[in-house]
N, CA, C and O atoms as a DFTB+ gen file, in Angstrom:
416 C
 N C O
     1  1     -36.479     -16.097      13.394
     2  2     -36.077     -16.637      14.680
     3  2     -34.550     -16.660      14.821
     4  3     -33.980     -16.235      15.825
     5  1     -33.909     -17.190      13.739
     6  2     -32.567     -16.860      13.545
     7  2     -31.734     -15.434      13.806
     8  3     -30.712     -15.334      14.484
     9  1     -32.227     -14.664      13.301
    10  2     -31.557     -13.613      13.438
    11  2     -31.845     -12.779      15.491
    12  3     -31.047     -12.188      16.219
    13  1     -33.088     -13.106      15.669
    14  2     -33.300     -12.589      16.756
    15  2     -32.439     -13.731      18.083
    16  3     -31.952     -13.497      19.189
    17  1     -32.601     -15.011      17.230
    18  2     -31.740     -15.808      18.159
    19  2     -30.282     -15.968      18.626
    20  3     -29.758     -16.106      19.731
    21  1     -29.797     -15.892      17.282
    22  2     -28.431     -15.450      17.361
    23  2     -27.875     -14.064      17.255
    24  3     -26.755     -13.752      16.852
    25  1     -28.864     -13.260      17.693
    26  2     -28.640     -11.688      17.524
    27  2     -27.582     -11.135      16.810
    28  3     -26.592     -10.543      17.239
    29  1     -28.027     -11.496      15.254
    30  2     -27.431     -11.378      14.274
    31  2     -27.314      -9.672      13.830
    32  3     -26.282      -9.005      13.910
    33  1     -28.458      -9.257      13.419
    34  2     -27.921      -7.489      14.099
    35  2     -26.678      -6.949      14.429
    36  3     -25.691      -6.486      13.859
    37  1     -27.083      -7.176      15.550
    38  2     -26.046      -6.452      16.457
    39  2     -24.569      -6.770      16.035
    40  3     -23.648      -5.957      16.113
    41  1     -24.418      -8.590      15.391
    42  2     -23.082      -8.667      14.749
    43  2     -22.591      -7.900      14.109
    44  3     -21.612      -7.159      14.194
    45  1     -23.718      -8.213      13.078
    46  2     -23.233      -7.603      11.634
    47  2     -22.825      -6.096      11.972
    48  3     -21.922      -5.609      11.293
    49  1     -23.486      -5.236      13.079
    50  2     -23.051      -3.441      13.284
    51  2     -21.852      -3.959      13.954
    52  3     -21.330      -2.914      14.342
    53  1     -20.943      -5.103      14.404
    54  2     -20.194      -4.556      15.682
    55  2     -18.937      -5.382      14.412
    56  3     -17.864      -4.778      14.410
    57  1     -18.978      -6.384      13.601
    58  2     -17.914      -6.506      12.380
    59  2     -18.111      -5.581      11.379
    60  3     -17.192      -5.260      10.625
    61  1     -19.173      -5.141      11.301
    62  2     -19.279      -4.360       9.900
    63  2     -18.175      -2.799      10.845
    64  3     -17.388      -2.322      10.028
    65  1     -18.084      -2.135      12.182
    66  2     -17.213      -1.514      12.496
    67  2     -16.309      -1.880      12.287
    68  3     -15.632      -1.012      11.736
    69  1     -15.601      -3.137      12.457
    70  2     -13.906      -3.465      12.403
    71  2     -13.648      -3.232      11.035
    72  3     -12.473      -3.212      10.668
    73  1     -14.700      -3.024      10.096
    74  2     -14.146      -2.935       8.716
    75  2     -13.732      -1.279       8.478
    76  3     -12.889      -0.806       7.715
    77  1     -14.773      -0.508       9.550
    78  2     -14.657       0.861       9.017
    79  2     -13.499       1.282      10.112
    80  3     -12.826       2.151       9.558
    81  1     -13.092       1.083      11.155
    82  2     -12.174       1.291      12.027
    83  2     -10.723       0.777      11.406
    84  3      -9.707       1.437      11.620
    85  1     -10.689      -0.541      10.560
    86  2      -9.181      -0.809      10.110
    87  2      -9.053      -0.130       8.559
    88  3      -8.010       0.012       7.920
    89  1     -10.242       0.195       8.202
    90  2     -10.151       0.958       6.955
    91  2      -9.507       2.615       7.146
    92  3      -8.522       3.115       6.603
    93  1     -10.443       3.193       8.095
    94  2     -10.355       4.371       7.980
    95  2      -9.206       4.760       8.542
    96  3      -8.562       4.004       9.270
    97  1      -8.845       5.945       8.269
    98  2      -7.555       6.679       8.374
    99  2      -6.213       6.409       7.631
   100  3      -5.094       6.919       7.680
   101  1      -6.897       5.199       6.785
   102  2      -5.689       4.559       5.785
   103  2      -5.146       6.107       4.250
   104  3      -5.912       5.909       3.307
   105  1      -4.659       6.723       4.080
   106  2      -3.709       7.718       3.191
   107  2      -4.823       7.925       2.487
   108  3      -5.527       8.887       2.796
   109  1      -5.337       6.770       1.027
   110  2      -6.072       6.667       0.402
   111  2      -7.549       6.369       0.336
   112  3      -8.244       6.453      -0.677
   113  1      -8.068       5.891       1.943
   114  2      -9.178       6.115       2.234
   115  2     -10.073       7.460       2.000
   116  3      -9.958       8.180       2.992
   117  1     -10.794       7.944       1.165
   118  2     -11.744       9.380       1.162
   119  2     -12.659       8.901       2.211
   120  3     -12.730       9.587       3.231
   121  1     -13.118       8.212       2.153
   122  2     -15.100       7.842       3.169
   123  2     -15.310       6.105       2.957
   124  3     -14.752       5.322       2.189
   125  1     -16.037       5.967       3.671
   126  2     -16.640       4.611       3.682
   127  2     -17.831       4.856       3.987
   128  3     -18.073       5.611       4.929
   129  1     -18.556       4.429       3.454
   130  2     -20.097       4.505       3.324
   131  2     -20.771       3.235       3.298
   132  3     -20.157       2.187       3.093
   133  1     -22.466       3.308       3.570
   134  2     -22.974       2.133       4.056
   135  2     -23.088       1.762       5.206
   136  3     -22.607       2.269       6.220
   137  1     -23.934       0.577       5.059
   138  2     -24.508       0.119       6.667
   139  2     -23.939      -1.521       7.038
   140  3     -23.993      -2.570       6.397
   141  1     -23.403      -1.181       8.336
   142  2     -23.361      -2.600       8.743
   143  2     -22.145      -3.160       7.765
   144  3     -21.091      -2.542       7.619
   145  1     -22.435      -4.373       7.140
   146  2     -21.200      -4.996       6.368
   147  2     -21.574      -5.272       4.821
   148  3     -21.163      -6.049       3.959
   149  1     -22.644      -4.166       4.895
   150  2     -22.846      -3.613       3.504
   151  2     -22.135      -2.235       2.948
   152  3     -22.695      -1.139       2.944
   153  1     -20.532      -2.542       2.385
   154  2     -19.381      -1.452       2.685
   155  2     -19.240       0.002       1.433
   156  3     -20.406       0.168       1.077
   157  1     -18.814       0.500       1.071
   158  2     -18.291       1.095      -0.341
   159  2     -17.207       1.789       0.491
   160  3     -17.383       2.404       1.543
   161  1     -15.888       1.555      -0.257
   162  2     -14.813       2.365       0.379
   163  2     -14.196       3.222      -0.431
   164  3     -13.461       2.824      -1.334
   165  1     -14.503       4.906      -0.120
   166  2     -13.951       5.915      -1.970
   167  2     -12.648       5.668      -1.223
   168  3     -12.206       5.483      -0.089
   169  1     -12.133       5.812      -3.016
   170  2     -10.885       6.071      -3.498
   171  2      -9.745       6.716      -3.344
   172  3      -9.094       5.907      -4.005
   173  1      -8.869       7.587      -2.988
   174  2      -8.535       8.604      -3.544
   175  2      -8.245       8.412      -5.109
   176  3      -9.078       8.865      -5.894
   177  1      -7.311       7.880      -5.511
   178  2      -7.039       6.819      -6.686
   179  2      -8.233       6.278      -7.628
   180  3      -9.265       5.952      -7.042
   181  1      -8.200       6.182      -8.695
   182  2      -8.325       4.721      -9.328
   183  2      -8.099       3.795      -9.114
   184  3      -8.282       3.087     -10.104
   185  1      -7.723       3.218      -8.217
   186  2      -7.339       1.530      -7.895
   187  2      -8.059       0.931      -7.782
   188  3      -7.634      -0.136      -7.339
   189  1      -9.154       0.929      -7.936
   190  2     -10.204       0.035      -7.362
   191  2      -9.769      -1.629      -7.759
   192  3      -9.509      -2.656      -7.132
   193  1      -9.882      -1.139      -9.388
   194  2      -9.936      -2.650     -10.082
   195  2      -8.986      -3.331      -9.890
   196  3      -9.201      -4.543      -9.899
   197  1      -7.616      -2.878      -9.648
   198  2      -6.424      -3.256      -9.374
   199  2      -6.623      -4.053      -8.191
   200  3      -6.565      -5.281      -8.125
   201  1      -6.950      -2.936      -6.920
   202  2      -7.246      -3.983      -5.903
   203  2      -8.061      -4.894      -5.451
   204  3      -7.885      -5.557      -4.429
   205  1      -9.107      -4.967      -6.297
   206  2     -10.197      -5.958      -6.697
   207  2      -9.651      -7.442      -7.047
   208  3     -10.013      -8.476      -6.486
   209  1      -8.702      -7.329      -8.093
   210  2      -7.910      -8.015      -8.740
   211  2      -7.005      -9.007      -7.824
   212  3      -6.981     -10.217      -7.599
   213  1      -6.342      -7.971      -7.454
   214  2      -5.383      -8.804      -6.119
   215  2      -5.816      -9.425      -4.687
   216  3      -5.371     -10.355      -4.016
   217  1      -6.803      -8.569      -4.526
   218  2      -7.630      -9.255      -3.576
   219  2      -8.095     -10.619      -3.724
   220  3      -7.781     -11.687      -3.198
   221  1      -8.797     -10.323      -4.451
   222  2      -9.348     -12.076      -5.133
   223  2      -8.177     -13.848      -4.875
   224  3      -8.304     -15.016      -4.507
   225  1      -7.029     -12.788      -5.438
   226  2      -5.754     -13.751      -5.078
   227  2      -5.148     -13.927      -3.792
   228  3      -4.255     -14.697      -3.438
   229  1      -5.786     -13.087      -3.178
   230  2      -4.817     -12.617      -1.520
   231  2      -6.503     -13.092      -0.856
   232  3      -6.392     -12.710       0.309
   233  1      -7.517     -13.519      -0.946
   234  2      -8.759     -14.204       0.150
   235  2      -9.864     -12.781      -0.147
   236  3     -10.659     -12.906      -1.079
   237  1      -9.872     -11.756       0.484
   238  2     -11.545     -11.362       0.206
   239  2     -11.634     -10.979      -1.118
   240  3     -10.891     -10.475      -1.961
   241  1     -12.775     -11.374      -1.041
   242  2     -13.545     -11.055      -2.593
   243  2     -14.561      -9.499      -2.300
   244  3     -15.599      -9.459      -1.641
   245  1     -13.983      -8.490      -2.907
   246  2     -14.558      -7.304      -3.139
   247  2     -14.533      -6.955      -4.314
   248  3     -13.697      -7.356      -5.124
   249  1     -15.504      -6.114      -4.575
   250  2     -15.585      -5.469      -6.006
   251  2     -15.467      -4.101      -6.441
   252  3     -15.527      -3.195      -5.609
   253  1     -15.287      -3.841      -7.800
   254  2     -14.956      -2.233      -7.775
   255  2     -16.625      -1.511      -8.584
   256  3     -16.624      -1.475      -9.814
   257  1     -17.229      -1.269      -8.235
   258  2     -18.566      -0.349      -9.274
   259  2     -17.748       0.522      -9.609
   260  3     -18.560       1.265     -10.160
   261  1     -17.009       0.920      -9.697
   262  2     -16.372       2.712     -10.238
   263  2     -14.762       2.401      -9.905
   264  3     -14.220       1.483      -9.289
   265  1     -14.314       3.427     -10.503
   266  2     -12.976       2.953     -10.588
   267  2     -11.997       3.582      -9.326
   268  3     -10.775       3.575      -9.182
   269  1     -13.104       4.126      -8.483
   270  2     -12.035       4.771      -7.105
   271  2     -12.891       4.513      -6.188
   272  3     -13.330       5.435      -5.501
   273  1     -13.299       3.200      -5.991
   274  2     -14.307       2.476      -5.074
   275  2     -14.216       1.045      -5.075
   276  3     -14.102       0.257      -6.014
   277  1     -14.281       0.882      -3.951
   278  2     -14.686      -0.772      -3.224
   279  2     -15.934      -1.109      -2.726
   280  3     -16.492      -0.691      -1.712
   281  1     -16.271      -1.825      -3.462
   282  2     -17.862      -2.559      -2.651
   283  2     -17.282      -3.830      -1.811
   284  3     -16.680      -4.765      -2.341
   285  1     -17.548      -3.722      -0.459
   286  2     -17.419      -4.719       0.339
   287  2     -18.484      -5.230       1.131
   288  3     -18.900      -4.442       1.980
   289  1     -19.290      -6.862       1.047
   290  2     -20.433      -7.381       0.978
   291  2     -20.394      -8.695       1.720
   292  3     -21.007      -9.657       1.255
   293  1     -19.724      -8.794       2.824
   294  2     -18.943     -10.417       3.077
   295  2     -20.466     -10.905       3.850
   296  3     -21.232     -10.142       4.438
   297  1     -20.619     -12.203       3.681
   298  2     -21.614     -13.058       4.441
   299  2     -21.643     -12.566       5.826
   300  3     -20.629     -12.248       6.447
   301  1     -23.277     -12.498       6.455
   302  2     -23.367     -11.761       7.842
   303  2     -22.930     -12.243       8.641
   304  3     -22.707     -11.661       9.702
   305  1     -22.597     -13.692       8.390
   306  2     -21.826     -14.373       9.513
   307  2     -20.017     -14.684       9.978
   308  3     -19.241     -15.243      10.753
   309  1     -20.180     -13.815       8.797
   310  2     -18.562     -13.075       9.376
   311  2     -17.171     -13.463      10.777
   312  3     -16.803     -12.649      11.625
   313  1     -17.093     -13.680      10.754
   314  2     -16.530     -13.537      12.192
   315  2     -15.545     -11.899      12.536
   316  3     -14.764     -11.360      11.751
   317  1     -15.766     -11.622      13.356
   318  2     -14.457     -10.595      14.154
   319  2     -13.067     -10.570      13.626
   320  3     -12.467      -9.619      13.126
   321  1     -12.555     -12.125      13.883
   322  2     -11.065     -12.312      13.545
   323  2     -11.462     -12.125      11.606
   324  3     -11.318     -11.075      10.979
   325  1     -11.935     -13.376      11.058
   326  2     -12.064     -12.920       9.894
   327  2     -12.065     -11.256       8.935
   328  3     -11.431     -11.006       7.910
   329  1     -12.898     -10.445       9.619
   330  2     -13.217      -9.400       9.454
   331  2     -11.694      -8.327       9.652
   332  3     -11.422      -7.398       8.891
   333  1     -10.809      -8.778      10.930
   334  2      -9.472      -8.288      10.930
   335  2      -8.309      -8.954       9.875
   336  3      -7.308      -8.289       9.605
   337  1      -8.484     -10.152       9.365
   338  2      -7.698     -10.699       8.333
   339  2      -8.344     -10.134       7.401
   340  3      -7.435     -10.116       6.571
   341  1      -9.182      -9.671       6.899
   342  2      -9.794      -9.188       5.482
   343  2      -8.739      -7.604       5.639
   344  3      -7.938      -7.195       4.798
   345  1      -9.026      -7.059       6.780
   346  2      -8.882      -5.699       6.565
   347  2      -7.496      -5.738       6.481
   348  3      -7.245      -4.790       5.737
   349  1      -6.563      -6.199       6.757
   350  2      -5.081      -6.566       6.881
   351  2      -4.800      -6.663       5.443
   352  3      -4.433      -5.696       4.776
   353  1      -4.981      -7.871       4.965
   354  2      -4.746      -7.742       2.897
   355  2      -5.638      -6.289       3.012
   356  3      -4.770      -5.720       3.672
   357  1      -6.350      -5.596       2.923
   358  2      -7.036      -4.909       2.017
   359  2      -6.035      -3.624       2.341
   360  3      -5.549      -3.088       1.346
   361  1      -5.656      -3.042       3.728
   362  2      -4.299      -2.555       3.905
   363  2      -3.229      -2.386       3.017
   364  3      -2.663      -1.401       2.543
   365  1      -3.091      -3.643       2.910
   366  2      -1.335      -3.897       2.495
   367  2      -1.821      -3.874       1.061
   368  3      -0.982      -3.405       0.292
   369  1      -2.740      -4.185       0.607
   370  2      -3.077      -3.783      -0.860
   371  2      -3.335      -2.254      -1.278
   372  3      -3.040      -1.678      -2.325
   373  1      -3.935      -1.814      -0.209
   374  2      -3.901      -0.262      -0.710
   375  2      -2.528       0.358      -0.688
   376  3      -2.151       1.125      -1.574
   377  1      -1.777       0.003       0.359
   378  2      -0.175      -0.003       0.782
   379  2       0.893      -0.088      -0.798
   380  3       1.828       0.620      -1.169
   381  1       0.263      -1.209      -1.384
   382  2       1.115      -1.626      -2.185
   383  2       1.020      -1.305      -3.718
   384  3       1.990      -1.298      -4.475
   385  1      -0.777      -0.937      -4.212
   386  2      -1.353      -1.290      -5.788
   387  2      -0.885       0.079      -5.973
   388  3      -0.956       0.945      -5.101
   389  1      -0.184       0.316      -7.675
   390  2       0.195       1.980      -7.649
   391  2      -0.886       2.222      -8.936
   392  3      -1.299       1.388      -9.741
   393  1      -1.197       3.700      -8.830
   394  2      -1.743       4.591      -9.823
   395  2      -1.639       3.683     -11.304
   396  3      -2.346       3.151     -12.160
   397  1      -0.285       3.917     -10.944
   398  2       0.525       3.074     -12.938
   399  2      -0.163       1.894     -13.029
   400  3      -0.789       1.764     -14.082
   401  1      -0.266       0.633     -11.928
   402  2      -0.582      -0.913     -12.262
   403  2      -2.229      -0.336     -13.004
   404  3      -2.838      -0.836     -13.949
   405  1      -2.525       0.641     -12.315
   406  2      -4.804       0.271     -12.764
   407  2      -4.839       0.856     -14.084
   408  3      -5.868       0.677     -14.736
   409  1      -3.748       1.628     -14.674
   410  2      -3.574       2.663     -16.075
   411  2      -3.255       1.449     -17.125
   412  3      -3.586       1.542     -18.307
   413  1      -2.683       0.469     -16.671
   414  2      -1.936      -0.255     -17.472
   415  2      -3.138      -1.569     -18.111
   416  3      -2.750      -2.429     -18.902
């Protein structure tokens, strides 16, 4: 009843876009894959863990399965704005984590 009530669906496809719209076209973005705000974002890099790492300290919590990948999994109830503050650190983290920090 919940989900049809608060037409939860349709959220989760219309934040789970703001993730692939502020992701994509980023240098080091290869693909984003997945449904909805069930994410994986390839690599070009190894960084994953690096930015896994810093993330954690900077608010979303994502994870790395492989070392030139992001699993991104946030609660369906998400918000919009939230969903644009996640992608903002995750930006400036890809912006910032180098090759050398994930070797080290």
């Amino acid at each position: 009843d919940t989900i049809e009530r608060d037409d939860l669906l349709a959220h989760v496809v219309e934040v789970g876009q703001r993730f692939r719209d502020g992701l994509a076209g980023h240098p080091r973005v290869t693909d984003i894959t997945g449904r909805g705000l069930f994410l994986g974002v390839v690599l070009a890099d190894p960084v994953a863990a690096e930015i896994m790492k810093a993330a954690l300290s900077a608010g979303p919590i994502v994870n790395a399965p492989t070392p030139d990948r992001l699993r991104i999994v946030p609660p369906l109830i998400l918000t919009a704005e939230q969903a644009d503050d996640a992608v903002a650190i995750l930006r400036g983290l890809l912006d910032t984590v180098s090759v050398a920090e994930s070797s080290a």
